[in-house]
C-alpha positions as CSV (number, residue, x, y, z in Angstrom):
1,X,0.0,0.0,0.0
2,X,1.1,3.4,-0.6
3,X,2.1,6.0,2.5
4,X,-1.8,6.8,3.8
5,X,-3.6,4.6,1.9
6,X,-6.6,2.5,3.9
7,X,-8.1,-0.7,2.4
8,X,-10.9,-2.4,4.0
9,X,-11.2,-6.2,4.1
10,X,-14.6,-8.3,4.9
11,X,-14.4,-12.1,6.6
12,X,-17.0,-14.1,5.8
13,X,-17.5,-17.8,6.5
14,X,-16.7,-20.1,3.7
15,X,-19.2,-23.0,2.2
16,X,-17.4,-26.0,2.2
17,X,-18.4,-29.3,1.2
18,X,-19.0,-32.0,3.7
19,X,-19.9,-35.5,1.7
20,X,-16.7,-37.5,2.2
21,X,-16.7,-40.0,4.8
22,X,-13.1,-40.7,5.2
23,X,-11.0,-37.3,6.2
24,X,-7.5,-39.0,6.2
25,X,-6.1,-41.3,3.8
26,X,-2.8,-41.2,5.5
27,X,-0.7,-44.4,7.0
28,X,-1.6,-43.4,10.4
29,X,-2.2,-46.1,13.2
30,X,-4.8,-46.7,15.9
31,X,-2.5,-45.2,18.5
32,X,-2.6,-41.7,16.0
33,X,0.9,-42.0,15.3
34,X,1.7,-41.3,12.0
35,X,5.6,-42.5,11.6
36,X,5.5,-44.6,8.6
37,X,6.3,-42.9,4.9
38,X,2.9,-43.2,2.8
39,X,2.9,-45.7,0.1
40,X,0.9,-44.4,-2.4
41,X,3.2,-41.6,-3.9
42,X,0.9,-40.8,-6.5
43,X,0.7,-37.1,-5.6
44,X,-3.4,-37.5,-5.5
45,X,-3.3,-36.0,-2.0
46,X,-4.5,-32.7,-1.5
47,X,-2.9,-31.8,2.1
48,X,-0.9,-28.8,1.9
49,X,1.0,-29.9,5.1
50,X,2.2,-33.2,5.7
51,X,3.1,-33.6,9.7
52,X,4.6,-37.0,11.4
53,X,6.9,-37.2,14.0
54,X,10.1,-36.7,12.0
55,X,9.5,-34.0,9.8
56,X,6.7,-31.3,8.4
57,X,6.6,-31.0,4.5
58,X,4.8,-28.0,2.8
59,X,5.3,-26.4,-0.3
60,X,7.7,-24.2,0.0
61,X,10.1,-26.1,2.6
62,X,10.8,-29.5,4.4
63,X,11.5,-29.4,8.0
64,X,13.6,-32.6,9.6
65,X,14.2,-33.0,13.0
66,X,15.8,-35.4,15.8
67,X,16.1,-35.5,19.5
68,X,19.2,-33.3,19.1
69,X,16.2,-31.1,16.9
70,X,15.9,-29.3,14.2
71,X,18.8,-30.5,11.5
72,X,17.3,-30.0,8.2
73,X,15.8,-26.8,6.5
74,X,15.3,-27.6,2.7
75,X,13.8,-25.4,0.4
76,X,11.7,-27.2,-1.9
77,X,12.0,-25.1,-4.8
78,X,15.9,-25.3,-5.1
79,X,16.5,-27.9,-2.9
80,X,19.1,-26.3,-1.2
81,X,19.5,-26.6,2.5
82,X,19.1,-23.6,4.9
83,X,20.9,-24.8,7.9
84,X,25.2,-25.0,8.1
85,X,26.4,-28.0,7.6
86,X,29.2,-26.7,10.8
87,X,26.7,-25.8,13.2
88,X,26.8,-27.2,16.3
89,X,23.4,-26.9,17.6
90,X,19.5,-27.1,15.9
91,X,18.0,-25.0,14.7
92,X,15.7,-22.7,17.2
93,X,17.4,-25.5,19.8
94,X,17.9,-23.8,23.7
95,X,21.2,-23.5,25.1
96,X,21.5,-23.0,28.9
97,X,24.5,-21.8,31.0
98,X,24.8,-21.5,35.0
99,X,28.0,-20.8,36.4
100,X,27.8,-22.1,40.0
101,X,28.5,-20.1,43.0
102,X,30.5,-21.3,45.9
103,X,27.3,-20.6,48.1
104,X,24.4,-20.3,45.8
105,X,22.1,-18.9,49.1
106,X,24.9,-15.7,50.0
107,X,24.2,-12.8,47.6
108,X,28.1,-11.9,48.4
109,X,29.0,-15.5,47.5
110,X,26.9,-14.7,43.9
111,X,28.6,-11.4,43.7
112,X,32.1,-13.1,43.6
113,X,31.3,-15.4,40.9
114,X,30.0,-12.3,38.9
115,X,32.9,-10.0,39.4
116,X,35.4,-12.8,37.7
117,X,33.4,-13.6,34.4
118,X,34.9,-10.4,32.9
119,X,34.0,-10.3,28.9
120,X,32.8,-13.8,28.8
121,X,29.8,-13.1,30.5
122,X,30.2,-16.6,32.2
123,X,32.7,-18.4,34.4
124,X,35.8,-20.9,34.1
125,X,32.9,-23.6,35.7
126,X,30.2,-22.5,33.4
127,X,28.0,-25.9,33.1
128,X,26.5,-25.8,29.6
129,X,23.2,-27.8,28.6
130,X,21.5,-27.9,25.8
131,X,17.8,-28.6,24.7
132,X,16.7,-32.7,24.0
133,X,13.9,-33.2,21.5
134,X,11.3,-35.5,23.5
135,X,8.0,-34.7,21.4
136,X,6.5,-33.2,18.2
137,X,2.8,-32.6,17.8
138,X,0.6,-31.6,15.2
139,X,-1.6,-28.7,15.8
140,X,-3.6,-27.6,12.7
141,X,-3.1,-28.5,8.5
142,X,-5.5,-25.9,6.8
143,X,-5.7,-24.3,3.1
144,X,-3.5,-21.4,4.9
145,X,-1.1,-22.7,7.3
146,X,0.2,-25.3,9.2
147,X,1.3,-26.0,12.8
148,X,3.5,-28.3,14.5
149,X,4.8,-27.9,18.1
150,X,7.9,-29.2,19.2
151,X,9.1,-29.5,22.9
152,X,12.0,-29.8,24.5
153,X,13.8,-31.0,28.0
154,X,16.6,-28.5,29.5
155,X,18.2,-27.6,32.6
156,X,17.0,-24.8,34.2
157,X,13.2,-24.9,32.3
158,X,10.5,-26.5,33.4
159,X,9.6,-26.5,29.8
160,X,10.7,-25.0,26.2
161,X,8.2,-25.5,23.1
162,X,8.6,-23.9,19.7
163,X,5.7,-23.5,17.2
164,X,6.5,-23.7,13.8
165,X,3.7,-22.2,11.4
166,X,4.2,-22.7,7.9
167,X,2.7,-20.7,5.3
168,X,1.2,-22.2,2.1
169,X,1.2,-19.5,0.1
170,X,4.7,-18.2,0.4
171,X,8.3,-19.2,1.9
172,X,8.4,-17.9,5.3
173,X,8.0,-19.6,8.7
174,X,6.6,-17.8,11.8
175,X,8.4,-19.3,14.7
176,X,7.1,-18.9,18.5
177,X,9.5,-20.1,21.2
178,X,7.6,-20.8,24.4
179,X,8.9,-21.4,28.1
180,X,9.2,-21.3,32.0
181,X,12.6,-20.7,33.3
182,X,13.2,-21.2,36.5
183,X,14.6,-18.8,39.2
184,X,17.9,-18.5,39.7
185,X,20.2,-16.2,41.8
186,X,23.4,-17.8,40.1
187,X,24.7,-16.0,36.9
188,X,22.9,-17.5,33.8
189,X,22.7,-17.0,30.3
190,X,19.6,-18.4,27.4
191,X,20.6,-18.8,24.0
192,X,18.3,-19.9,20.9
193,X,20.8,-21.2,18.2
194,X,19.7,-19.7,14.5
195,X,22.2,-21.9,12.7
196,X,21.1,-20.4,8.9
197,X,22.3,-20.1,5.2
198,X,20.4,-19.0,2.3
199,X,22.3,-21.7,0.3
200,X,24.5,-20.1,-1.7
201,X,27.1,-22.1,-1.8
202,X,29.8,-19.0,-2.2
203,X,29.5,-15.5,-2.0
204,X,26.8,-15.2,0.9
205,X,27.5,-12.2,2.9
206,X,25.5,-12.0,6.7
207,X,24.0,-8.0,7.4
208,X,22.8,-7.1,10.5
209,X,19.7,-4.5,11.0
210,X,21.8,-1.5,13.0
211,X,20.9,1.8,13.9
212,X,21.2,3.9,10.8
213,X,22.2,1.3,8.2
214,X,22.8,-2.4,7.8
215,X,26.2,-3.2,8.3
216,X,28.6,-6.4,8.3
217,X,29.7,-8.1,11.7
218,X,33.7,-8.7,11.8
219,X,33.8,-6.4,8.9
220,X,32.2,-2.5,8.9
221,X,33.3,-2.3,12.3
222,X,36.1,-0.3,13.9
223,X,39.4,-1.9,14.9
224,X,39.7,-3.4,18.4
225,X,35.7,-4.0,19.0
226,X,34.3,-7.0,20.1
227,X,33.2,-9.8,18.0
228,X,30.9,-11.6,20.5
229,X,27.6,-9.9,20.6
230,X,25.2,-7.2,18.8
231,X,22.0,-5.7,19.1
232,X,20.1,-5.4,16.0
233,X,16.7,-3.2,15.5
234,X,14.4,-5.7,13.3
235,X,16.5,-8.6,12.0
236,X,19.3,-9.7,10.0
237,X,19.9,-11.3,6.5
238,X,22.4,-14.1,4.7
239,X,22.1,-12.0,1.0
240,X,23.6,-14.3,-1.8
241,X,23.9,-13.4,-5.8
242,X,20.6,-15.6,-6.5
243,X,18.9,-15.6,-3.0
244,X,18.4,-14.6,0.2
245,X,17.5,-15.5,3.5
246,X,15.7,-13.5,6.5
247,X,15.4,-13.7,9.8
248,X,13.2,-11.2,12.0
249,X,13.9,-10.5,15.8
250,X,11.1,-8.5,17.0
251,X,11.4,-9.3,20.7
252,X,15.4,-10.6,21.1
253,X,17.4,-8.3,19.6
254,X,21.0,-9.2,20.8
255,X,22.9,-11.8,18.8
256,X,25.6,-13.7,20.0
257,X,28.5,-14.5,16.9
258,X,31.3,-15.5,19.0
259,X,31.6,-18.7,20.5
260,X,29.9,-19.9,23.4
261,X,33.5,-21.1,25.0
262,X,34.9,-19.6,28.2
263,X,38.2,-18.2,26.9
264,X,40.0,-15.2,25.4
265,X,37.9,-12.5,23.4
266,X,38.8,-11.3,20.1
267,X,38.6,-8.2,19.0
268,X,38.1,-7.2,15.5
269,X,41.5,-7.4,12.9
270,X,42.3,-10.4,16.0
271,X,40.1,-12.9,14.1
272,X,41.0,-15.0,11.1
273,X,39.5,-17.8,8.6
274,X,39.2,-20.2,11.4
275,X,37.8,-18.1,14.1
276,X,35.0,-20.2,15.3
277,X,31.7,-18.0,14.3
278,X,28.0,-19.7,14.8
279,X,25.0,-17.2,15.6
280,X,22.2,-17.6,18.7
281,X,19.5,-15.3,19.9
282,X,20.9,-14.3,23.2
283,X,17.5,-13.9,25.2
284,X,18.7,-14.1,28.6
285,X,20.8,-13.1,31.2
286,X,20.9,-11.7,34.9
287,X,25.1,-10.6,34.4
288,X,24.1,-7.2,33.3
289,X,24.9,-4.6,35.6
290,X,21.0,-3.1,35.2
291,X,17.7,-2.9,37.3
292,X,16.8,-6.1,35.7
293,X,15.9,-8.4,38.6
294,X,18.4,-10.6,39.3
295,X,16.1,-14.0,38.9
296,X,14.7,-14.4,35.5
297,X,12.1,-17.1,36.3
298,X,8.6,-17.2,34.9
299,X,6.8,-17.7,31.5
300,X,8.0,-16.5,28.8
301,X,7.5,-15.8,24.7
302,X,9.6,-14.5,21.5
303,X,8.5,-14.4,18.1
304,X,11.0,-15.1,15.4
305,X,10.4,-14.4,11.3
306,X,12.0,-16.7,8.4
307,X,11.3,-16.2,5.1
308,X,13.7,-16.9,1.6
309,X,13.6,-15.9,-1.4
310,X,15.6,-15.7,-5.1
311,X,13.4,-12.5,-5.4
312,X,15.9,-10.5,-2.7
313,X,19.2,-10.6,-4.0
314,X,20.3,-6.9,-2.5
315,X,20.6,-6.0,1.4
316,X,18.0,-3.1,1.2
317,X,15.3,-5.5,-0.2
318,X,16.5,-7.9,2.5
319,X,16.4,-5.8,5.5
320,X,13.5,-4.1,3.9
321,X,11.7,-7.5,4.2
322,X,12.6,-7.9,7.6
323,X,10.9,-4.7,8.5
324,X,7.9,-6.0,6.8
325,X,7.6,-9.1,8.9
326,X,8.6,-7.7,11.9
327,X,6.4,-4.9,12.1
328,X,3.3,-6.5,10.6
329,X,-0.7,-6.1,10.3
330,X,-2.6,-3.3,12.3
331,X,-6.0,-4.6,12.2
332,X,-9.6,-3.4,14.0
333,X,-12.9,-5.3,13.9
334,X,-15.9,-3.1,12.8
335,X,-19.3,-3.9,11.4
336,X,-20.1,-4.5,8.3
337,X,-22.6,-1.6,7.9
338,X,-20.1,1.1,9.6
């Protein structure tokens, strides 16, 4: 729409036809577990989505996952895989750090262990855990979208579920990430591991969404910064010659680039080819010298964007596109005669 304009939309219930007796023909077993590959292959199906217990298919991308979660991201229409081959974590899996205090009940015991993480943000005796895929669950298959929920078992959550809605008419994914932390006095950290590619197999360049102007981590940045960590306004994008890939942040916006290792910090012209560089969503921490409280526990929810596409091959259509998912519909309900 153009700067101003107002269109007006009406909803009105659809007439669909109800003479079919049988509503699935899929391989699916009294116990409603559906975990064995169809046999007719015909393509006479008309589900959009396709859900088991292994993976969701739609038509625009194929989502694999095991217990360690989410290890395959393939888009259909090249059938080029969105996730690194190097990554060390799933995609959208949680990775939790505690580093224990000598007295976890004496604030001044908690302030020690604080006062010696310096840039790392964690200790020497960080202990490091990371989400287990124990169940995936199909919510809704429509003519719109589909849902799946996947949950997940981690140390210091009393439960971690993502929602993965799949669009049918375009290549994007809205992603909700769901939990309960618990409350902790000890120094802690939550990361969400966004281990993404747009598939180019060369020539991919990563922009982040600053202040002002996209710019290039580890390389529009001024000598002697840190590499770790940056806070982006509505996203980032992987921008390729034929394609790109985008990732929205509405509600996380500091991401982590440096490893995850207690150890020496680089700073920038420090790094080289082999610098270790994977990416999280870091969505939590109680380090932070701030009036945050200093327990983090209770229910929580963050909203992630990915989309793809060969139609965004420059960084302003890709950041552009980011600020179109992020930001969204504003929408009213009014009656039909107003």
């Amino acid at each position: 729409m153009q700067p101003g304009e107002l269109k007006r939309y009406f909803i009105r219930p659809a007439k669909t036809a109800k003479s079919r007796t049988t509503s699935n023909f899929k391989l699916i077993g009294a116990d409603a577990i559906y975990d064995i590959e169809d046999i007719n292959q015909s393509g006479e199906t008309k589900d959009l989505f396709i859900i088991s217990q292994h993976d969701v298919d739609s038509p625009f991308v194929k989502i694999r996952w095991n217990e360690e979660g989410i290890f395959s991201w393939m888009n259909k229409e090249t059938g080029e895989e969105l996730i690194r081959n190097d990554r060390k974590h799933g995609a959208f899996t949680p990775v939790y750090e505690l580093t224990p205090a000598v007295d976890p009940k004496n604030p001044s015991s908690i302030f020690t262990a604080r006062s010696t993480m310096g840039r790392n943000r964690k200790g020497l005796n960080v202990q490091r855990s990371v989400g287990r895929l124990v169940k995936a669950k199909a919510l809704s298959s429509g003519p719109l979208y589909g849902v799946v929920e996947l949950q997940f078992e981690i140390n210091g959550m009393s439960y971690y579920s993502l929602l993965l809605k799949l669009h049918a008419s375009c290549s994007r994914v809205d992603v909700a990430v769901r939990f309960h932390k618990d409350s902790v006095w000890e120094p802690e950290n939550v990361y969400i591991s966004l281990p993404f590619t747009s598939g180019e197999k060369k020539d991919e360049t990563l922009w982040l969404d600053k202040a002002g102007a996209p710019v290039r981590p580890w390389i529009d940045q001024i000598s002697g910064t840190l590499l770790d960590y940056y806070c982006v306004q509505e996203g980032l994008a992987f921008v390729g010659e034929n394609s790109s890939l985008m990732i929205a942040a509405p509600d996380t916006p500091l991401i982590q680039l440096g490893s995850l290792e207690y150890g020496k910090r680089l700073l920038h012209t420090q790094q080289s080819e082999e610098t270790e560089r994977q990416m999280y969503a870091w969505v939590m921490s109680n380090y932070w010298e701030t009036n945050f409280k200093a327990t983090l526990g209770g229910f929580y929810e963050f909203s992630y964007f990915v989309a793809w596409s060969k139609d965004y091959t420059t960084v302003e259509q890709a950041i552009g596109q980011c600020k179109v998912m992020s930001t969204g519909f504003t929408v009213w309900r009014i009656k039909a005669d107003a």
